[in-house]
LUMRO-363584 format. One record per residue (C-alpha): residue number from 1; residue in three letters; x, y, z. Coordinates in steps of 0.2 Angstrom, whole numbers, plus 2048, in hexadecimal, padded with zeros to 3 digits. Last residue first. Example, Ala and Ser with C-alpha at 12.3 -4.5 7.8 and 13.67 -1.06 7.14 Angstrom:
<site><num>2</num><residu>SER</residu><xx>844</xx><yy>7FB</yy><zz>824</zz></site>
<site><num>1</num><residu>ALA</residu><xx>83E</xx><yy>7EA</yy><zz>827</zz></site>
% end
This chain:
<site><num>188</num><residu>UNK</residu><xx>6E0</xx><yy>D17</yy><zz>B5B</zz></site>
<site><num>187</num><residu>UNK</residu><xx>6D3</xx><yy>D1A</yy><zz>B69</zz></site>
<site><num>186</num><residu>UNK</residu><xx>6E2</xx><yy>D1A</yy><zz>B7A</zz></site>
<site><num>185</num><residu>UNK</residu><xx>6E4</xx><yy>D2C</yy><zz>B73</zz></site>
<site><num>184</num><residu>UNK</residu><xx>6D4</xx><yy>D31</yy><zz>B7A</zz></site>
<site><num>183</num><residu>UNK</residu><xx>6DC</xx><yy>D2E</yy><zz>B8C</zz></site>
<site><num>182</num><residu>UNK</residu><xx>6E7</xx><yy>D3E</yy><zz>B8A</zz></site>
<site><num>181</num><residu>UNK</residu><xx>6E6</xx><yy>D43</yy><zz>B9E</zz></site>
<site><num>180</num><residu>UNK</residu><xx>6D6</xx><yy>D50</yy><zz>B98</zz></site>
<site><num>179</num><residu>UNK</residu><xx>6CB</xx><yy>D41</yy><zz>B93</zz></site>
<site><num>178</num><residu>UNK</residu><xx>6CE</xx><yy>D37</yy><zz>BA3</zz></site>
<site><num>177</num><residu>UNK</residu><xx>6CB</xx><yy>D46</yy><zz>BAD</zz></site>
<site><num>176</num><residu>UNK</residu><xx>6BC</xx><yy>D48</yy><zz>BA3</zz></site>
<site><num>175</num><residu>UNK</residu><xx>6B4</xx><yy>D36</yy><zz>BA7</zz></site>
<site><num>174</num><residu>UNK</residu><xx>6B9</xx><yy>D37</yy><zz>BB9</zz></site>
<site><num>173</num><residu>UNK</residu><xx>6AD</xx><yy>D47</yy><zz>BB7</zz></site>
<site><num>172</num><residu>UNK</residu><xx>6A1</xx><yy>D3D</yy><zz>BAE</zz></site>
<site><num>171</num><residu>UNK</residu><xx>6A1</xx><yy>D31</yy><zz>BBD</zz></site>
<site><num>170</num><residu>UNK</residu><xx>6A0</xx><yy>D3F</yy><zz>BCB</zz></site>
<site><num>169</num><residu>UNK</residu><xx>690</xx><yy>D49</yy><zz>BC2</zz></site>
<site><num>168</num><residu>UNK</residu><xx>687</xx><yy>D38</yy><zz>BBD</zz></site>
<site><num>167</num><residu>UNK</residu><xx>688</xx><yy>D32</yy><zz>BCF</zz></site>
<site><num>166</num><residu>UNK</residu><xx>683</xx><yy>D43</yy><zz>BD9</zz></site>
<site><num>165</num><residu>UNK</residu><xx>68E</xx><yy>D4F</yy><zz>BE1</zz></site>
<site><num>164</num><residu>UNK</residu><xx>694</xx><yy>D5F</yy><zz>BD6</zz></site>
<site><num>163</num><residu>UNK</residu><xx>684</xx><yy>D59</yy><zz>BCA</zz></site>
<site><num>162</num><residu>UNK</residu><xx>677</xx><yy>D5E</yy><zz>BD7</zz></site>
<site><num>161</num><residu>UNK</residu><xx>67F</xx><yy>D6E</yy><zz>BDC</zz></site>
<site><num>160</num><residu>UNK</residu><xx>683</xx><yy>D73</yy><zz>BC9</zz></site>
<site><num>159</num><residu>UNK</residu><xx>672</xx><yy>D6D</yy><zz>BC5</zz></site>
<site><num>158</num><residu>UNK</residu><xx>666</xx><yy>D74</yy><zz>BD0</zz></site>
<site><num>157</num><residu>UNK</residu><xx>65F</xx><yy>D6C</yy><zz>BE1</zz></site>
<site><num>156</num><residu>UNK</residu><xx>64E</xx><yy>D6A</yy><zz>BE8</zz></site>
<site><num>155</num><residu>UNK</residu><xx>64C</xx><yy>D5B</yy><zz>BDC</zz></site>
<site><num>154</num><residu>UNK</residu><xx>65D</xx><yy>D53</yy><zz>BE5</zz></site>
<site><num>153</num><residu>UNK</residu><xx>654</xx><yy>D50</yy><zz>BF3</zz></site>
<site><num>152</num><residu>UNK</residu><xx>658</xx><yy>D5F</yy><zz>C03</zz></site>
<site><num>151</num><residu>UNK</residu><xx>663</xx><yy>D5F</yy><zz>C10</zz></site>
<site><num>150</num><residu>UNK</residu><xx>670</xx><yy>D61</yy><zz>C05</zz></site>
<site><num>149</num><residu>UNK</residu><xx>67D</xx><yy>D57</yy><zz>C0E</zz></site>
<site><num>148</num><residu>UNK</residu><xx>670</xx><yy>D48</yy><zz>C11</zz></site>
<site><num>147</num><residu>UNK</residu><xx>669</xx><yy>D48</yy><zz>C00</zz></site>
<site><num>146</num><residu>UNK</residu><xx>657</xx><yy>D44</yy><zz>BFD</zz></site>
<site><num>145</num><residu>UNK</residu><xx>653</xx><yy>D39</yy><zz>BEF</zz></site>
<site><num>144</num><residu>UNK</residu><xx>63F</xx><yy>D3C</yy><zz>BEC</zz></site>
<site><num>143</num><residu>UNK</residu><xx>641</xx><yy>D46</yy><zz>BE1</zz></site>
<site><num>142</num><residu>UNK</residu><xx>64F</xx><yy>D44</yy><zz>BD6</zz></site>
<site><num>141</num><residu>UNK</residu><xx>646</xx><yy>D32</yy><zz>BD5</zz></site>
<site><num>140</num><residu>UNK</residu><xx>645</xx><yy>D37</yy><zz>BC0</zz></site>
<site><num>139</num><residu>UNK</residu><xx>64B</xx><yy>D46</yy><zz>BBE</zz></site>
<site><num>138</num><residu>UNK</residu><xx>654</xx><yy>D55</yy><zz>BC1</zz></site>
<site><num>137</num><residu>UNK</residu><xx>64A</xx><yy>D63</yy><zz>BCA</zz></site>
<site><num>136</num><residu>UNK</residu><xx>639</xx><yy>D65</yy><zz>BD0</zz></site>
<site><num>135</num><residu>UNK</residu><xx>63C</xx><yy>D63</yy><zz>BE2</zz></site>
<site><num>134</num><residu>UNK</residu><xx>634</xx><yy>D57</yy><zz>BEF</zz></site>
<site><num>133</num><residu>UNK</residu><xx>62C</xx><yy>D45</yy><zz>BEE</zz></site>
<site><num>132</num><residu>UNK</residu><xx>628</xx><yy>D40</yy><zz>BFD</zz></site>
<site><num>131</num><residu>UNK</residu><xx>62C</xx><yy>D31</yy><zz>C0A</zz></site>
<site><num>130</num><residu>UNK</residu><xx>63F</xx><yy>D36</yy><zz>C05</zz></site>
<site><num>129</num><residu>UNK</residu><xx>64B</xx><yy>D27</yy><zz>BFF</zz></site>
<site><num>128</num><residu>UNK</residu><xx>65B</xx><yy>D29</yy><zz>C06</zz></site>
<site><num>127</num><residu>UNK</residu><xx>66B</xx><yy>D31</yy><zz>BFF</zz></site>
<site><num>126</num><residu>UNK</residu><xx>67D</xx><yy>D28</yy><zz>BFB</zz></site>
<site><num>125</num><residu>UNK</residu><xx>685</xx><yy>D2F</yy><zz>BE8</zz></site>
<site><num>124</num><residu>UNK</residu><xx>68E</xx><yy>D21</yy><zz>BE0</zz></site>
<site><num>123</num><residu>UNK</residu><xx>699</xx><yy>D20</yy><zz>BCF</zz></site>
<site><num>122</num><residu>UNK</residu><xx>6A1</xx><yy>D13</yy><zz>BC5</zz></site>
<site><num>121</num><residu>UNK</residu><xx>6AF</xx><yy>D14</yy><zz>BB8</zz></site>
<site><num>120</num><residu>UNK</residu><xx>6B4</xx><yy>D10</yy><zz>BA5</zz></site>
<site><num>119</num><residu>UNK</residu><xx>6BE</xx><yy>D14</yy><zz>B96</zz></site>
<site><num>118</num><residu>UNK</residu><xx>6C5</xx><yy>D0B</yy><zz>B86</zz></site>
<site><num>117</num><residu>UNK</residu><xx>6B8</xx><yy>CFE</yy><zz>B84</zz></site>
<site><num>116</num><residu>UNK</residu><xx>6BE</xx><yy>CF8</yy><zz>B75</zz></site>
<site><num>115</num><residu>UNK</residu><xx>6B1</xx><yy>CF6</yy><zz>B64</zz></site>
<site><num>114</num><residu>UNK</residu><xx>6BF</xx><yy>CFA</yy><zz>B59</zz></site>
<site><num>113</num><residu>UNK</residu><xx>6BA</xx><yy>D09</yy><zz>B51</zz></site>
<site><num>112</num><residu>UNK</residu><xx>6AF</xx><yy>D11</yy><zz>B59</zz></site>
<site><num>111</num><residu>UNK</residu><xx>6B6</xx><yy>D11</yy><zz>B68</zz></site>
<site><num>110</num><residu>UNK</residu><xx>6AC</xx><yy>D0C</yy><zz>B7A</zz></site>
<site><num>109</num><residu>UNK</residu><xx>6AA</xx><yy>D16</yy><zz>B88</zz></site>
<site><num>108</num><residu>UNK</residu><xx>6A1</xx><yy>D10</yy><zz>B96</zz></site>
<site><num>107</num><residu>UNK</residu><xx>699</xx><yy>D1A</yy><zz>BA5</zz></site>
<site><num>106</num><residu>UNK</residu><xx>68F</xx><yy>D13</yy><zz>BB4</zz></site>
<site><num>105</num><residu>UNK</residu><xx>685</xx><yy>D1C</yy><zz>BBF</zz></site>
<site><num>104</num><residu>UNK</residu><xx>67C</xx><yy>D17</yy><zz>BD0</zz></site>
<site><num>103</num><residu>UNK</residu><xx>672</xx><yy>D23</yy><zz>BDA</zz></site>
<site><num>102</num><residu>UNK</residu><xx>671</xx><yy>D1B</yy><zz>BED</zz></site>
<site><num>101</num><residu>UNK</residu><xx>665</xx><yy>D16</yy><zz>BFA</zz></site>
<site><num>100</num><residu>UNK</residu><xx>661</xx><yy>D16</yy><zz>C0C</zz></site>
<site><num>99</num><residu>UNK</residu><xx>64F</xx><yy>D16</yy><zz>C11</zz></site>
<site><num>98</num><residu>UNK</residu><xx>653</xx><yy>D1F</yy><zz>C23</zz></site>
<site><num>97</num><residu>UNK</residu><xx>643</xx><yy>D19</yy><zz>C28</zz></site>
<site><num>96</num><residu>UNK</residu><xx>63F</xx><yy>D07</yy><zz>C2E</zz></site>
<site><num>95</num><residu>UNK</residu><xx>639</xx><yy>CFC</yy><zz>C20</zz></site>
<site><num>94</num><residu>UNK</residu><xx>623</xx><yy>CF7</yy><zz>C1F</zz></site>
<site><num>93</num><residu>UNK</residu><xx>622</xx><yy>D05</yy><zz>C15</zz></site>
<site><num>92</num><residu>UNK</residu><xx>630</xx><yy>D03</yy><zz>C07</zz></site>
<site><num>91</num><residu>UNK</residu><xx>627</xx><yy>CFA</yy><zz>BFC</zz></site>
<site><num>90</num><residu>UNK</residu><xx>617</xx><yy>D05</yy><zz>BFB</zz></site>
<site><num>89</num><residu>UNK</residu><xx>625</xx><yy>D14</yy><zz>BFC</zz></site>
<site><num>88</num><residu>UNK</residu><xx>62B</xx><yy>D0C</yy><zz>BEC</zz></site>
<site><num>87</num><residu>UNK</residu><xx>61B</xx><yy>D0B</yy><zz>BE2</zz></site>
<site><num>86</num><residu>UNK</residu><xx>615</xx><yy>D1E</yy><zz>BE6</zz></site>
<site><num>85</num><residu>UNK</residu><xx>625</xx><yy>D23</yy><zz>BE0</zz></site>
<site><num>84</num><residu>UNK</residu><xx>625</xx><yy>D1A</yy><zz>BD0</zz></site>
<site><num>83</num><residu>UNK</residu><xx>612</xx><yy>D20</yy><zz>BCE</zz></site>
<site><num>82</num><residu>UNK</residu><xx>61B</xx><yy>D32</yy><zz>BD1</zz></site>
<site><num>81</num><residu>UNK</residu><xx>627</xx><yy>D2C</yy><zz>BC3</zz></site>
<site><num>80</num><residu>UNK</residu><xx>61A</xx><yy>D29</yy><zz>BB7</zz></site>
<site><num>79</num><residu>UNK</residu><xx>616</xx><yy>D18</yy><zz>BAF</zz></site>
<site><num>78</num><residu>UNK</residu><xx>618</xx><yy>D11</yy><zz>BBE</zz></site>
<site><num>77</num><residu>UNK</residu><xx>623</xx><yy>CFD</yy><zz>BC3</zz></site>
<site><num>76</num><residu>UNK</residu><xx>635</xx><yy>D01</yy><zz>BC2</zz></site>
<site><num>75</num><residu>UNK</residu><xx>63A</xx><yy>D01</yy><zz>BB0</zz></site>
<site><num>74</num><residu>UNK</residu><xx>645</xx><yy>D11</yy><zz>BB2</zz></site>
<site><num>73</num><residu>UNK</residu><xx>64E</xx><yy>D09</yy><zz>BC2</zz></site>
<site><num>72</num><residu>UNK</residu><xx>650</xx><yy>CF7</yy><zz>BB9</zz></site>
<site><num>71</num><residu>UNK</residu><xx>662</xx><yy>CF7</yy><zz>BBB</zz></site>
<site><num>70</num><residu>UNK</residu><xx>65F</xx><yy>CFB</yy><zz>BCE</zz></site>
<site><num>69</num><residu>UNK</residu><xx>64D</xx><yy>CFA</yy><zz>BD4</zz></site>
<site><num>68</num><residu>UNK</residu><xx>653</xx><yy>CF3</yy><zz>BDF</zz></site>
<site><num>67</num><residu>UNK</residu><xx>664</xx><yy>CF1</yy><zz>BEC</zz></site>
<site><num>66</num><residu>UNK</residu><xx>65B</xx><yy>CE3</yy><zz>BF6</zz></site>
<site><num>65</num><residu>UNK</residu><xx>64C</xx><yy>CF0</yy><zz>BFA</zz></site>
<site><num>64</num><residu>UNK</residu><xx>651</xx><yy>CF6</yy><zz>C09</zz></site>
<site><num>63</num><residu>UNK</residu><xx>661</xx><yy>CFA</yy><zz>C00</zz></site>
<site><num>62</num><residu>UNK</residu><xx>65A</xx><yy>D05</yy><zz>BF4</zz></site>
<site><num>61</num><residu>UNK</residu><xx>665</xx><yy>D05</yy><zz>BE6</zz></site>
<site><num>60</num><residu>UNK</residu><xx>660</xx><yy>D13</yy><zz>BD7</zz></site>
<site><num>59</num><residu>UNK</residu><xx>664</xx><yy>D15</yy><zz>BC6</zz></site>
<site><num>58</num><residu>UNK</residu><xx>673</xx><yy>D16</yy><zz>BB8</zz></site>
<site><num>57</num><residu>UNK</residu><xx>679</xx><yy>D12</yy><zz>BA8</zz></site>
<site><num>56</num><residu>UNK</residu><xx>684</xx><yy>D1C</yy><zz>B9D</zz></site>
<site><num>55</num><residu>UNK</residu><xx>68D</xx><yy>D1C</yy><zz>B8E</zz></site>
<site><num>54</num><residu>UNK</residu><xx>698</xx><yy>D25</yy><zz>B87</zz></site>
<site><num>53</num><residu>UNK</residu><xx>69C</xx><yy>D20</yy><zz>B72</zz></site>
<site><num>52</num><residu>UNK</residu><xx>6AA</xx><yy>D21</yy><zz>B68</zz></site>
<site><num>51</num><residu>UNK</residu><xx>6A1</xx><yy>D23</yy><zz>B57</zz></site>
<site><num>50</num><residu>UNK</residu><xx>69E</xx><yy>D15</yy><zz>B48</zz></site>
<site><num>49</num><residu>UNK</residu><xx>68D</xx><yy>D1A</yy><zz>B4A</zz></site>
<site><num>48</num><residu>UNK</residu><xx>686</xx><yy>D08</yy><zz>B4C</zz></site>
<site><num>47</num><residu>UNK</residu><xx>696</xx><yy>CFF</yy><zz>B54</zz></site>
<site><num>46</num><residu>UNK</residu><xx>697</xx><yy>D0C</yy><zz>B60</zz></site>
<site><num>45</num><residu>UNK</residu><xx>685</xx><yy>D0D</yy><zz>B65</zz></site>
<site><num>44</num><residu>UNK</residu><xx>685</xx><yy>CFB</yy><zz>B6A</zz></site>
<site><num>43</num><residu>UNK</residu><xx>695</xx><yy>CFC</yy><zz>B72</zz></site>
<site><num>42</num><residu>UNK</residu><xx>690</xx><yy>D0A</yy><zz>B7E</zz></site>
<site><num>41</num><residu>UNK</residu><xx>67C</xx><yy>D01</yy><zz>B81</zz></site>
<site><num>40</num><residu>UNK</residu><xx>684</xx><yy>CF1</yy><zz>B86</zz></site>
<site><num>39</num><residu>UNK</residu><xx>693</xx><yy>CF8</yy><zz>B90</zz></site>
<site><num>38</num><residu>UNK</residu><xx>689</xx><yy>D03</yy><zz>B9B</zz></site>
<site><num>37</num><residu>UNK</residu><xx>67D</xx><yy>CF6</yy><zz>B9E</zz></site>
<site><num>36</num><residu>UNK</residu><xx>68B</xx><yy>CEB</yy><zz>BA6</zz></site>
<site><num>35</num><residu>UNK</residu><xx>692</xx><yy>CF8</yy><zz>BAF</zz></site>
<site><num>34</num><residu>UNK</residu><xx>681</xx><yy>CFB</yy><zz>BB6</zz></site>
<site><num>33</num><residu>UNK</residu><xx>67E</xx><yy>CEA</yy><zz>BBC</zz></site>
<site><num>32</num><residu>UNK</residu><xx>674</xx><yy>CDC</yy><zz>BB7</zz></site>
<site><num>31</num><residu>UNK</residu><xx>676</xx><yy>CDE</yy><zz>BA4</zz></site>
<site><num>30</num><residu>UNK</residu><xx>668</xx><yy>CDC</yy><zz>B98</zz></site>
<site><num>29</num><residu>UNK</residu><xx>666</xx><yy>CEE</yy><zz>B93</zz></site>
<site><num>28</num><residu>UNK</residu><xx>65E</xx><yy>CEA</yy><zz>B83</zz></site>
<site><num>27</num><residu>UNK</residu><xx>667</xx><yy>CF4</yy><zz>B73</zz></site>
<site><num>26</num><residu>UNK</residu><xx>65D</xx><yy>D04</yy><zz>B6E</zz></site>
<site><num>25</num><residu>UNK</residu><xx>65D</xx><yy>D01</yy><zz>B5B</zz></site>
<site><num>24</num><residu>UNK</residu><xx>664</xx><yy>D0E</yy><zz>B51</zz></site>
<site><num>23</num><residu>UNK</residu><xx>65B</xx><yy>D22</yy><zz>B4C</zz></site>
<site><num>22</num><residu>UNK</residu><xx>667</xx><yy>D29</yy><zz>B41</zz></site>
<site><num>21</num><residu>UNK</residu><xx>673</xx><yy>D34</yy><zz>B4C</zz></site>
<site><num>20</num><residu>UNK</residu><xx>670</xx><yy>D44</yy><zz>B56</zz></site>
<site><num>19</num><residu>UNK</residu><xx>664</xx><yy>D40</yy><zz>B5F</zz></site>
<site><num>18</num><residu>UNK</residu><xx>66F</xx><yy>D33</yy><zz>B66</zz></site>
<site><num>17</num><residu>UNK</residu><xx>679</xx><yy>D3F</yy><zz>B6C</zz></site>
<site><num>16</num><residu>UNK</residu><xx>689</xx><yy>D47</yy><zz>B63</zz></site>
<site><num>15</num><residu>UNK</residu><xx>697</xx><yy>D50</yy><zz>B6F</zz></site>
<site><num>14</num><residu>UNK</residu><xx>6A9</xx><yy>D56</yy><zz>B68</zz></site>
<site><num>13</num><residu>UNK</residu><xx>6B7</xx><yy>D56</yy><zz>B74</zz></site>
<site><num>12</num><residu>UNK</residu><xx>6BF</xx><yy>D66</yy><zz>B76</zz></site>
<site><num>11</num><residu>UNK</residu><xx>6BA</xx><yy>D67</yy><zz>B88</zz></site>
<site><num>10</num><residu>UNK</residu><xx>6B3</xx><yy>D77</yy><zz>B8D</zz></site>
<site><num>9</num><residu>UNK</residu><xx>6A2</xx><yy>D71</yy><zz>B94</zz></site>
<site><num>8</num><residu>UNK</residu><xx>6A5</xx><yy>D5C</yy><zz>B97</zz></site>
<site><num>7</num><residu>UNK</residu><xx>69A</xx><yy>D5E</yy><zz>BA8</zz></site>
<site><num>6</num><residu>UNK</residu><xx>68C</xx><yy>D67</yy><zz>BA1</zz></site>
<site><num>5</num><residu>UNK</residu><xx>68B</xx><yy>D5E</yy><zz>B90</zz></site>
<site><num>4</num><residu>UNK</residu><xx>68A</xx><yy>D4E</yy><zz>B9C</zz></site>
<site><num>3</num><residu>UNK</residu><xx>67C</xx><yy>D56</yy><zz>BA2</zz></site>
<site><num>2</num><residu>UNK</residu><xx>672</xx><yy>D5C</yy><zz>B95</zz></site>
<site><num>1</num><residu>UNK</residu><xx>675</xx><yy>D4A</yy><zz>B8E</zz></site>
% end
């Protein structure tokens, strides 16, 4: 949420997390994609606050590793991101370095009122996966994602640089531009 509040500054669009609201039932990310995923969590929370509601799924395709942890990036075996780390070099070991990769962030917004998905789009940042973690920014594999163009992983870098490239940053942005051509009025 800090940020998408980052990215939609000056908008005159009204923003309410989910901290915000009565607590509701976190809906089971059962798709296979991020799209999908995105979806399920931006209808669920529309139809329990009544609100148009962004939503947004997202992870980290290694291709290495057939594209995982993917979908299930936060559930990826560790109960710490540095045990998450660990896991994924283990895997990645026996690969030949450059361990090629990719953020992934989906966005869906749905209205409130009739349940339509009314917007969506798809964004990528390309990185590698570095052989240690580096950088106390961001979070989550921030770390250990190093960023060609930077030089550096995206936990070495602060938010305005991180968010004028990465996959959140470029789909909330498509997401504003949507906003600021009038696309609010397609929500009756």
């Amino acid at each position: 949420m800090r940020e998408i509040r980052l990215l939609l500054a000056g908008l005159a669009l009204p923003l309410t997390s989910l901290n915000d609201l009565p607590a509701t039932h976190e809906p089971d990310e059962t798709g296979a994609t991020f799209p999908e995923n995105a979806r399920i969590k931006a209808h669920a929370y529309a139809a329990a606050s009544g609100l148009m509601t962004l939503a947004e799924d997202s992870g980290l395709a290694i291709d290495a590793l057939g594209g995982r942890p993917g979908v299930h990036s936060a559930r990826y075996p560790g109960a710490t991101y540095p045990d998450k780390f660990a896991n994924l070099w283990r895997e990645l070991f026996t690969h030949k370095r450059p361990w090629s990769c990719r953020y992934v962030s989906a966005v869906a917004v749905v209205s409130g009122s009739t349940g339509r998905v009314l917007f969506e789009t798809v964004a990528t940042v390309e990185g590698e996966i570095w052989p240690e973690a580096r950088g106390s920014h961001g979070f989550g594999y921030d770390p250990v994602f190093y960023h060609p163009p930077y030089g550096r992983t995206f936990g070495e870098v602060g938010d305005e640089e991180k968010l004028a490239v990465a996959h959140r940053g470029q789909a909330i942005a498509v997401f504003r531009q949507w906003v600021e051509r009038g696309g609010l009025k397609s929500d009756p």
